[in-house]
C-alpha positions as CSV (number, residue, x, y, z in Angstrom):
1,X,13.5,-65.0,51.4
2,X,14.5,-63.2,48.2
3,X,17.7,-62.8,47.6
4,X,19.6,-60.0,45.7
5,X,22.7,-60.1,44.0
6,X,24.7,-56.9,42.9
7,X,27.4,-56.6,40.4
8,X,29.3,-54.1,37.9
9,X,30.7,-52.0,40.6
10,X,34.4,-51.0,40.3
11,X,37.1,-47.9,39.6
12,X,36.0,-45.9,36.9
13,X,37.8,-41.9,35.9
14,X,35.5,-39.2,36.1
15,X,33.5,-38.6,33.2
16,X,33.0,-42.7,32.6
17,X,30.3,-45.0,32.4
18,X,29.8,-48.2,34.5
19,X,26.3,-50.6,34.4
20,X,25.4,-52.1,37.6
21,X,23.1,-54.7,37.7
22,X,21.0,-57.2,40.3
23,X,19.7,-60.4,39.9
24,X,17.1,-61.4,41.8
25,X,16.7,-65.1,43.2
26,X,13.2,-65.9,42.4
27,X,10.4,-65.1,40.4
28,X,8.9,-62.1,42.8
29,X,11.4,-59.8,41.1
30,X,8.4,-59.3,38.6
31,X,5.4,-58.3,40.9
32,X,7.8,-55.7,42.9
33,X,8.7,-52.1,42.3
34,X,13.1,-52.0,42.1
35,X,15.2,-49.6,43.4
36,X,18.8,-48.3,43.8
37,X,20.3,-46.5,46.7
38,X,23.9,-45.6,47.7
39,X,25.9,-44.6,50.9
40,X,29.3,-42.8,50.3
41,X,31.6,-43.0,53.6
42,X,29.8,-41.1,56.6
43,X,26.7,-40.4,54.8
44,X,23.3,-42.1,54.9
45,X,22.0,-44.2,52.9
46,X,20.4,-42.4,49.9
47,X,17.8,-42.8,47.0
48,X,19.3,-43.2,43.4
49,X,16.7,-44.2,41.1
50,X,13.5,-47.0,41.4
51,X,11.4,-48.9,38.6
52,X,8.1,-50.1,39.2
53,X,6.6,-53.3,37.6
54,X,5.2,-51.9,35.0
55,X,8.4,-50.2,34.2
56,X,7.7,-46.1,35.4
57,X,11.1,-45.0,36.3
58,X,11.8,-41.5,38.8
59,X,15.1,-40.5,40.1
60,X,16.7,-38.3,42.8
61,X,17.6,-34.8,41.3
62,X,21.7,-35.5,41.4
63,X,21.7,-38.6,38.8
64,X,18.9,-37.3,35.9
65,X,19.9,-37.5,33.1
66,X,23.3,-39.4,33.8
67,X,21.3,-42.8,35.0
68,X,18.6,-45.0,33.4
69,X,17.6,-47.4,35.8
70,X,16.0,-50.5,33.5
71,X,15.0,-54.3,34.0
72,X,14.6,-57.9,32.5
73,X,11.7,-59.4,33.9
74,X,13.0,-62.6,31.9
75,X,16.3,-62.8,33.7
76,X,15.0,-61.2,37.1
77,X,17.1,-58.6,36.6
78,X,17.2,-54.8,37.1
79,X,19.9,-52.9,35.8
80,X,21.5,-48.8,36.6
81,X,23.4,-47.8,33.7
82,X,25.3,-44.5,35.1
83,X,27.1,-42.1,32.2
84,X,28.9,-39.2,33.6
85,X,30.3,-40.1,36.3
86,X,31.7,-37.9,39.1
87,X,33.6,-38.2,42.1
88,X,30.4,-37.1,44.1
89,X,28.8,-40.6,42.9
90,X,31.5,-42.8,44.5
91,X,29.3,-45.3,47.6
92,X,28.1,-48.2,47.6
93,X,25.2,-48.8,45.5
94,X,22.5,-51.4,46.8
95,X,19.5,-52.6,44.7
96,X,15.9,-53.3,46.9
97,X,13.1,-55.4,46.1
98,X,9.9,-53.4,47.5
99,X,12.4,-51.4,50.0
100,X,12.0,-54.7,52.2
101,X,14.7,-57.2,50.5
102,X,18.1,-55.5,50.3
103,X,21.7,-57.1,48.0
104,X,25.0,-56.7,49.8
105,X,26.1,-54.2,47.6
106,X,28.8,-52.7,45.0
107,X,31.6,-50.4,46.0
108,X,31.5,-47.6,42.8
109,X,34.1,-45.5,43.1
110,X,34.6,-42.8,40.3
111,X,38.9,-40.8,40.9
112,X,41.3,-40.2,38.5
């Protein structure tokens, strides 16, 4: 069982940057497609931004151009580097391995 680990998260004023990233336990990171989702208080879960493994990126319509999603096959990491920020982006973000292996998730929460 893969394991994910997510970190970066924290309180950042409108308009700021934060880069979240997850490590992946094992070397399967690198055959799998990665992908970010959040959930803000009483909303479902939602799609932020995925990376295939051969590094095509897509994103939802309310983070282009504010997030690059990237990754380090190297360090089995994948990375969501979000500029911009607005109160609207505050959840918690979770990375996924394939949509089938899931991190506990980091609590973003963007209020001045």
């Amino acid at each position: 069982q893969v394991q994910l680990v997510e970190s970066g998260g924290g309180l950042v004023q409108p308009g700021g940057s934060l880069r979240l990233s997850c490590a992946a336990s094992d070397g399967r990171f690198r055959f799998n497609d990665m992908a970010w989702y959040r959930q803000a208080p009483g909303k479902q879960r939602e799609f932020v931004a995925i990376i295939t493994r051969t590094g095509v990126t897509g994103y939802s319509d309310s983070v282009k151009g504010r997030f690059t999603i990237s990754r380090d096959n190297a360090k089995n990491t994948v990375y969501l580097q979000m500029n911009s920020l607005k109160p609207e982006d505050t959840a918690v973000y979770y990375c996924t391995l394939d949509g089938s292996h899931w991190g506990q998730g980091t609590q973003v929460t963007v209020s001045s």
